[in-house]
N, C-alpha and C positions, 0 to 999 in steps of 0.2 A: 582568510577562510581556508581552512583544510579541507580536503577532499581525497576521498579515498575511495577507489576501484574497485567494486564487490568483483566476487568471481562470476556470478550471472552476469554475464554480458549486457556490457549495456546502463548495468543500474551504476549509481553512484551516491556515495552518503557524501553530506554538505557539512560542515561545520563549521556555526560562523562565531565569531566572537563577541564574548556577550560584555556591554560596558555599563556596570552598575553606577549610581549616585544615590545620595537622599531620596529622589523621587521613587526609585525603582533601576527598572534595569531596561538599556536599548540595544538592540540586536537586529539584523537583516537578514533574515532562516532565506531567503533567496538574491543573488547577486547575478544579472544577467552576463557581465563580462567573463565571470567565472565560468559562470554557467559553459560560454560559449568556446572559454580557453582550453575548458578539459574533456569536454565532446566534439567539440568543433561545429556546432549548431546554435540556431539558437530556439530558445524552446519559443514557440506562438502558443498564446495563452486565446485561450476561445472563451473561457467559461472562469470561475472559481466559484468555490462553494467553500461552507462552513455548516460543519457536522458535530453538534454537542451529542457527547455518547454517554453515555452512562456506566459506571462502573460494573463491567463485566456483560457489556454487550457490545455484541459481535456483528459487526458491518460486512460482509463479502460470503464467499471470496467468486467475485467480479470480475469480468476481462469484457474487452471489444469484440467486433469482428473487425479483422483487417481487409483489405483495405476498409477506411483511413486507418483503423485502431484509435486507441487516445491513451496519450501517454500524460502522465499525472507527476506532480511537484508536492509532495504533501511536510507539512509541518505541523508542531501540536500550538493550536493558538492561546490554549490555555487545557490546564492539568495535566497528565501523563498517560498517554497512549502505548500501546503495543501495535507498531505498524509491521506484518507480513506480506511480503512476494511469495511467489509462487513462478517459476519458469514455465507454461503451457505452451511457449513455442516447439511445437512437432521439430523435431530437427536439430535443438538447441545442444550444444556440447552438456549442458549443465540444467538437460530438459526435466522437470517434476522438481528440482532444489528450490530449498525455499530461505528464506533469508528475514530474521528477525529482530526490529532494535526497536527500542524505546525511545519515545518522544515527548520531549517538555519543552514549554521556550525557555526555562533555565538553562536546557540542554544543546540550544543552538542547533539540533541536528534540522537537516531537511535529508529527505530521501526524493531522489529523482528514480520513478518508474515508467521504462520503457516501453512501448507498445508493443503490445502482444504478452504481459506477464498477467498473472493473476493477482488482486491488492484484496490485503484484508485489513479491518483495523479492530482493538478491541479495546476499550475503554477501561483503563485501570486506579482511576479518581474519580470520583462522585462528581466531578466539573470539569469533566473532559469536553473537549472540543478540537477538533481535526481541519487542517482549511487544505483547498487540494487547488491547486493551480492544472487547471486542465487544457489538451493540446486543441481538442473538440468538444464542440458542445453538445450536452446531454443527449443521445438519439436513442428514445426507447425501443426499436426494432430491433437496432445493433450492439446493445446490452443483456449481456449473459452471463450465469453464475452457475456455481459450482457447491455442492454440499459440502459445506466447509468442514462438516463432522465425518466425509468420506474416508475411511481409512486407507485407502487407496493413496489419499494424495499424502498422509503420512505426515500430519499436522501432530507435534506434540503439548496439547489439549492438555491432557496430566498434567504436565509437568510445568504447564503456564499457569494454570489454576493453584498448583500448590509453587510455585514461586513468586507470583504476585498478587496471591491472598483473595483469593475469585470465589475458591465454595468449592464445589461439585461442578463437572463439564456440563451435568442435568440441568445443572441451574443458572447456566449462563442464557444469558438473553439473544434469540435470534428471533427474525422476522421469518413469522412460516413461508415469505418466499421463499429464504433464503434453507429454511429447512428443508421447505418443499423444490429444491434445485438439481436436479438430473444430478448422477452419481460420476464419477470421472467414465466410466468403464461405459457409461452412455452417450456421454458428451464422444468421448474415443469414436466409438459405433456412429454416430452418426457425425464422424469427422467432421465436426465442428471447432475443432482446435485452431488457433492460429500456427501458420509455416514461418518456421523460422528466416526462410528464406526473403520469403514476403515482408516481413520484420524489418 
């Protein structure tokens, strides 16, 4: 498995090797030893979930509050994803960067996301589907979002819609919560951000 070092602190891309036959193809988008050799942890799985998405709708963008946070394992279980971070830990050398790669199981990637980042995912196959290995399980009180369309947080929307065939930014698919989610400049205001320190 290859593994490579994002510059946001913390995160990590996974790449496993995919071994085709007749049948299809077998692959393990998450490896615990790996996992453990190039963090030095090992990740505690509380939860996982599986999220069919729809081509050109938009999941997030989502964080915890810390403490716990919940830090997430995410792979494409089927079609091609667009999965983004966002750095929201207050403090962070590499605070507001955001980090973007595409997910298929043909792709082998897994993205490891550490607690305290912002995750978003957007659907770019009509049979998308997203599975998220999480550190904690669901806790509605200490789940918050962020208007993914805030230009604040300086999401390039454009330029994902005309490079993997989306439409219009208008016509992407979001959930009015997630439309309806406090703007960064408010979340800031009411320091509600995760400390990187805390992290």
């Amino acid at each position: 498995m290859r593994v490579k070092h994002l510059e946001i602190p913390g995160s990590c891309l996974f790449e496993a090797p995919i071994f085709p036959d007749d049948r299809g193809f077998f692959s393990a988008p998450f490896h615990g030893p790996t996992f453990r050799e190039e963090l030095g942890y090992q990740l505690s799985v509380s939860q996982t979930n599986l999220s069919p998405t729809k081509k050109g709708a938009v999941r997030g963008l989502h964080y915890a509050d810390v403490p716990p946070g919940q830090a997430k394992y995410v792979y494409a279980a089927q079609g091609k994803i667009l999965d983004v971070i966002v750095d929201l830990r207050v403090g962070s050398p590499t605070y507001l960067q955001h980090f973007s790669v595409e997910l298929s199981p043909s792709s082998g990637r897994g993205l490891y996301i550490p607690i305290g980042l912002g995750h978003m995912a957007i659907g770019l196959s009509a049979d998308a589907a997203l599975s998220y290995l999480c550190s904690e399980a669901y806790n509605p009180p200490a789940e918050h979002g962020i208007n993914p369309l805030d230009p604040d947080l300086g999401l390039p929307f454009s330029k994902w819609c005309s490079d993997y065939n989306l439409g219009s930014v208008e016509n992407l698919i979001i959930s009015q919560k997630d439309r309806g989610a406090p703007n960064l400049a408010r979340v800031k205001q009411l320091q509600a951000l995760p400390n990187y320190d805390e992290c």
